[in-house]
C-alpha atoms as an extended CHARMM CRD file, in Angstrom:
* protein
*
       110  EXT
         1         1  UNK       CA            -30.8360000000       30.1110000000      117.8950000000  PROA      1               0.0000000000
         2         2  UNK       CA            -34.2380000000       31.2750000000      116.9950000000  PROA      2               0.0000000000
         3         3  UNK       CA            -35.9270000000       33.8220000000      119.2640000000  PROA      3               0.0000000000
         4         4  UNK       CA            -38.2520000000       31.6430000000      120.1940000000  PROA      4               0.0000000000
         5         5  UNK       CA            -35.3960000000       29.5390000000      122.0130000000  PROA      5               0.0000000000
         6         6  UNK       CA            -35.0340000000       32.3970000000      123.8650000000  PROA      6               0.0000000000
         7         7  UNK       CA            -38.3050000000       32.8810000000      125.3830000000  PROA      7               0.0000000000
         8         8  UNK       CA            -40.1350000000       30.3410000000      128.5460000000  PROA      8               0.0000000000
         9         9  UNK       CA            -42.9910000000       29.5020000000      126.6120000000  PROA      9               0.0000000000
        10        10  UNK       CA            -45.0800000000       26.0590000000      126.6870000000  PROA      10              0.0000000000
        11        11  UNK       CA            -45.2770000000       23.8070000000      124.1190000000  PROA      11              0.0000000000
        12        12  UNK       CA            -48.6370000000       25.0890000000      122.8220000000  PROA      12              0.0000000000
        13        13  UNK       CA            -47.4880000000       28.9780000000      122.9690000000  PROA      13              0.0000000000
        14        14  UNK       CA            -44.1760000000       27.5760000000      120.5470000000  PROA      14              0.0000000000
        15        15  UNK       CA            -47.1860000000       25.7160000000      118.5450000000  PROA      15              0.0000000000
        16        16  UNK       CA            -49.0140000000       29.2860000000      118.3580000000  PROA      16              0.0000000000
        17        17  UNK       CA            -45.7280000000       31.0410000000      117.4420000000  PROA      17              0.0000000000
        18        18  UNK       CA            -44.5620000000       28.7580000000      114.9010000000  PROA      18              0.0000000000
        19        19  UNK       CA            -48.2480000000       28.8440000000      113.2710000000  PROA      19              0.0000000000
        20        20  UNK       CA            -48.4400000000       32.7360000000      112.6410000000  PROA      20              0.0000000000
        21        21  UNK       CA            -45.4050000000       32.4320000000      110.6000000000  PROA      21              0.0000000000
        22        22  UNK       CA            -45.6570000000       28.9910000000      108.9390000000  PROA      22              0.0000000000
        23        23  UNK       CA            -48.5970000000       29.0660000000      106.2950000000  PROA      23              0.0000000000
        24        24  UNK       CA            -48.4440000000       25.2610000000      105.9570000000  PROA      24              0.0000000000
        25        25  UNK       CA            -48.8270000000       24.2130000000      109.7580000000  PROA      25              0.0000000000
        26        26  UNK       CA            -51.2600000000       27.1910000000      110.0980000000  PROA      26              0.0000000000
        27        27  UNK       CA            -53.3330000000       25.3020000000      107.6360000000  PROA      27              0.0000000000
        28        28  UNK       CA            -52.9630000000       21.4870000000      108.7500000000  PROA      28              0.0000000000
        29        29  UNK       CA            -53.6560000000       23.1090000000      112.6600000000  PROA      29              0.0000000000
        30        30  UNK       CA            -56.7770000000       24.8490000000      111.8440000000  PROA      30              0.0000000000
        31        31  UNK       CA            -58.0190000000       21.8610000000      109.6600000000  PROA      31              0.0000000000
        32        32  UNK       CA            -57.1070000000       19.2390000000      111.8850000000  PROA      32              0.0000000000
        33        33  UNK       CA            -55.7550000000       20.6300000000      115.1780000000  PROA      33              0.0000000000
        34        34  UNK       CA            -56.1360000000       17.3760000000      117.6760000000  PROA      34              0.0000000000
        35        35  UNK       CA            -53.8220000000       15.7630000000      114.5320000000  PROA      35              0.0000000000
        36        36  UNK       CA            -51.6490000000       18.6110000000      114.8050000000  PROA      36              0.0000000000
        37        37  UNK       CA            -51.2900000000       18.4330000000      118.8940000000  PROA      37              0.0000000000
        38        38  UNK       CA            -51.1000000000       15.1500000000      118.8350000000  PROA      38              0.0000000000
        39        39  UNK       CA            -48.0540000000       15.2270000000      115.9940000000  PROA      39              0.0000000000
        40        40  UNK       CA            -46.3300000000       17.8920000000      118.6590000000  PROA      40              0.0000000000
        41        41  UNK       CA            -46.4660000000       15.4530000000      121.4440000000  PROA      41              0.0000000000
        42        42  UNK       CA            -50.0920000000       16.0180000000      123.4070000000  PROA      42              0.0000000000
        43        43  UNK       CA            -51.6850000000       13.3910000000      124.3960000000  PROA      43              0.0000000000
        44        44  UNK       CA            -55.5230000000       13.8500000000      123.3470000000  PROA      44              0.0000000000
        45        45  UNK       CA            -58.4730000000       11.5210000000      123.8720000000  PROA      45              0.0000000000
        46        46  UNK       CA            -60.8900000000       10.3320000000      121.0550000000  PROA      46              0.0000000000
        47        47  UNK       CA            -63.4830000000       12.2030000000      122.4480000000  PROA      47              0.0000000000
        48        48  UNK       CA            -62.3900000000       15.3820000000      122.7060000000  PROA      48              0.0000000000
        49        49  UNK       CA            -63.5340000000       18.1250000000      120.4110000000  PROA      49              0.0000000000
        50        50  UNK       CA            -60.8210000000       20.7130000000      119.4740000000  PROA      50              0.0000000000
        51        51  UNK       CA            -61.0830000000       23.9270000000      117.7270000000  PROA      51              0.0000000000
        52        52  UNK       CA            -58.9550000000       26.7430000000      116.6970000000  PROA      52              0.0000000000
        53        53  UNK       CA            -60.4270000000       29.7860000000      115.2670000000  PROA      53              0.0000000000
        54        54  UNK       CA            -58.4990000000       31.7270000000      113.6860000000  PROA      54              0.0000000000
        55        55  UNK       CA            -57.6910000000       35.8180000000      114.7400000000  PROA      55              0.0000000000
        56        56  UNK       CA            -57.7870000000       38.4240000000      112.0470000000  PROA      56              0.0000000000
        57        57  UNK       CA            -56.4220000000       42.1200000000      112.3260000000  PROA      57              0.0000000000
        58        58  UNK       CA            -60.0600000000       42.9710000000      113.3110000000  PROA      58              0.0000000000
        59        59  UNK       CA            -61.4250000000       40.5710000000      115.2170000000  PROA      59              0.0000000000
        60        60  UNK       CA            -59.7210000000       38.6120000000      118.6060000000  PROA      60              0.0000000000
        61        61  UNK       CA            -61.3620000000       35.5900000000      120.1760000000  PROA      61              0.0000000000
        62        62  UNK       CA            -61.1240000000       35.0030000000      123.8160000000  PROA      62              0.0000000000
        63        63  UNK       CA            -62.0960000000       31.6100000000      125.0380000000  PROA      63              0.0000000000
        64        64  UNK       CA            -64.0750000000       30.8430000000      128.6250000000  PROA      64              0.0000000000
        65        65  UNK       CA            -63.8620000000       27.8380000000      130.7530000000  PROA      65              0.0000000000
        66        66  UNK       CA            -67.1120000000       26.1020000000      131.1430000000  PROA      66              0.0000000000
        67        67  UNK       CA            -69.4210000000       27.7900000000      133.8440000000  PROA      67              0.0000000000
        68        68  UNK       CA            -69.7580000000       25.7530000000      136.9100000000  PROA      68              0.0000000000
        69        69  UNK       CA            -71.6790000000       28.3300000000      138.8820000000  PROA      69              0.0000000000
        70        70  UNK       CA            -70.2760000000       29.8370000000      141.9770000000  PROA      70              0.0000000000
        71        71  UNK       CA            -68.6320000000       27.1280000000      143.6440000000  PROA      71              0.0000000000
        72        72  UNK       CA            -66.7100000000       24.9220000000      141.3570000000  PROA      72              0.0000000000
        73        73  UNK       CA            -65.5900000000       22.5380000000      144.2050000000  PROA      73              0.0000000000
        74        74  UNK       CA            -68.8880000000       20.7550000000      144.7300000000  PROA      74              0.0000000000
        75        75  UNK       CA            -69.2920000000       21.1360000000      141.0900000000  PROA      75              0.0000000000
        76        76  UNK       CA            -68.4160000000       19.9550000000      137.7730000000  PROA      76              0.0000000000
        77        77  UNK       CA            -66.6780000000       16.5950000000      135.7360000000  PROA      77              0.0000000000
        78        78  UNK       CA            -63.9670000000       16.2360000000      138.2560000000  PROA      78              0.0000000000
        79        79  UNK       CA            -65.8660000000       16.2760000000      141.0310000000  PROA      79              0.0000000000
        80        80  UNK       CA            -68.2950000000       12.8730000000      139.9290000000  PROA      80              0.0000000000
        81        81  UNK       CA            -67.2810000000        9.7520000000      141.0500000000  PROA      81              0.0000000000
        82        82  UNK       CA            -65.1650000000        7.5260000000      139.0660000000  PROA      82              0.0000000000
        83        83  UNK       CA            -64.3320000000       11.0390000000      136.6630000000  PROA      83              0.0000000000
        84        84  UNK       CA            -60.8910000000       10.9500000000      137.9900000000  PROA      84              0.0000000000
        85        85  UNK       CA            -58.8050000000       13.9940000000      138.5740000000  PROA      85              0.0000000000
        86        86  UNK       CA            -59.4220000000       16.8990000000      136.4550000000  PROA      86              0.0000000000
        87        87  UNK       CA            -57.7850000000       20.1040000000      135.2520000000  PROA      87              0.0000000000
        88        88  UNK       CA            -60.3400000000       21.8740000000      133.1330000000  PROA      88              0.0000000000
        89        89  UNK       CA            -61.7430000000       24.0960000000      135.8660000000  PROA      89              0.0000000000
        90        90  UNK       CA            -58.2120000000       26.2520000000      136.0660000000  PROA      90              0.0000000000
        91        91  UNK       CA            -56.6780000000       26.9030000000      132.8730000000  PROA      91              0.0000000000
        92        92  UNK       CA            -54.2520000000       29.4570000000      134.0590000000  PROA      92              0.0000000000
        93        93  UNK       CA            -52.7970000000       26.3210000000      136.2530000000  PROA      93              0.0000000000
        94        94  UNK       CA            -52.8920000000       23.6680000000      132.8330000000  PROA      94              0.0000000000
        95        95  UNK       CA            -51.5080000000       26.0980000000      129.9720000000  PROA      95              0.0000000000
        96        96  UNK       CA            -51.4990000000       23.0150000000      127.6450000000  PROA      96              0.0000000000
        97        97  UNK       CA            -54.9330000000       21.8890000000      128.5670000000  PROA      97              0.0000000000
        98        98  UNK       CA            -56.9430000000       22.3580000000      125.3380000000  PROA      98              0.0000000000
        99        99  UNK       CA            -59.1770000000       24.4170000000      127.3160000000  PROA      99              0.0000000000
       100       100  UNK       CA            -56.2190000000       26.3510000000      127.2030000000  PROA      100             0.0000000000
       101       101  UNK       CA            -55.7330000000       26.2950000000      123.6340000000  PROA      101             0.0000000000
       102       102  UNK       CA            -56.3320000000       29.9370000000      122.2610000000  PROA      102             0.0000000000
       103       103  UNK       CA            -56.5500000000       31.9420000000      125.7530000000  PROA      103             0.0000000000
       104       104  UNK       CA            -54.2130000000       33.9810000000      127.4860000000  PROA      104             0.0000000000
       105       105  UNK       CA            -54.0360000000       31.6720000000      130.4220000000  PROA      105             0.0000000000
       106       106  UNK       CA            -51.1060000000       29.7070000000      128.4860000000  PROA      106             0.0000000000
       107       107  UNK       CA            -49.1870000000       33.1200000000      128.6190000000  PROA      107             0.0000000000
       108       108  UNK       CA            -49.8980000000       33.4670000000      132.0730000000  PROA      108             0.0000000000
       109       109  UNK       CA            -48.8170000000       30.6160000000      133.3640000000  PROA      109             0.0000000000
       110       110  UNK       CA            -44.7340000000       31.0130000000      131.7440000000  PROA      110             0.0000000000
């Protein structure tokens, strides 16, 4: 049992994990992440754009949810007819959004 197996993370926090100690996935995920979610079992529409940028000992990147102003209710994708439900406006309640993807929300959430 790794520790890993030990800890309540999501699937995308394991993903993380696994990716600052495997030099080969670390590769494959930041050349072709929506390949790499997908291969770990996310399901990802064609017209999403995913990145993952890559922390150094220097330099952290926090990511931001899109700004909606200061009432997201009347705002925003989800809230357009025919858009469907939505969860982008709350990462820390969808840690495997890929809003999520790189933030601390997906640590929050565990």
């Amino acid at each position: 049992m790794s520790s890993l197996d030990m800890l309540p993370l999501t699937k995308l926090d394991r993903l993380r994990m696994e990716s600052s100690n495997n030099r080969e996935l670390r590769d494959r995920f930041l050349n072709d992440p929506a390949g790499v979610l997908r291969e770990a079992g996310f399901a990802l529409s064609d017209s999403v754009n995913i990145q993952v940028i890559e922390d150094d000992e220097t330099t952290h990147h926090i990511t931001l949810p899109p700004f909606v102003g200061t009432d997201p209710a009347p705002q925003g994708p989800s809230s357009q007819p025919g858009s469907g439900p939505s969860t982008w406006e709350c990462t820390t309640c969808t840690p495997t959004t890929p809003i999520a993807a790189g933030s601390l929300a997906s640590l929050a959430c565990v």
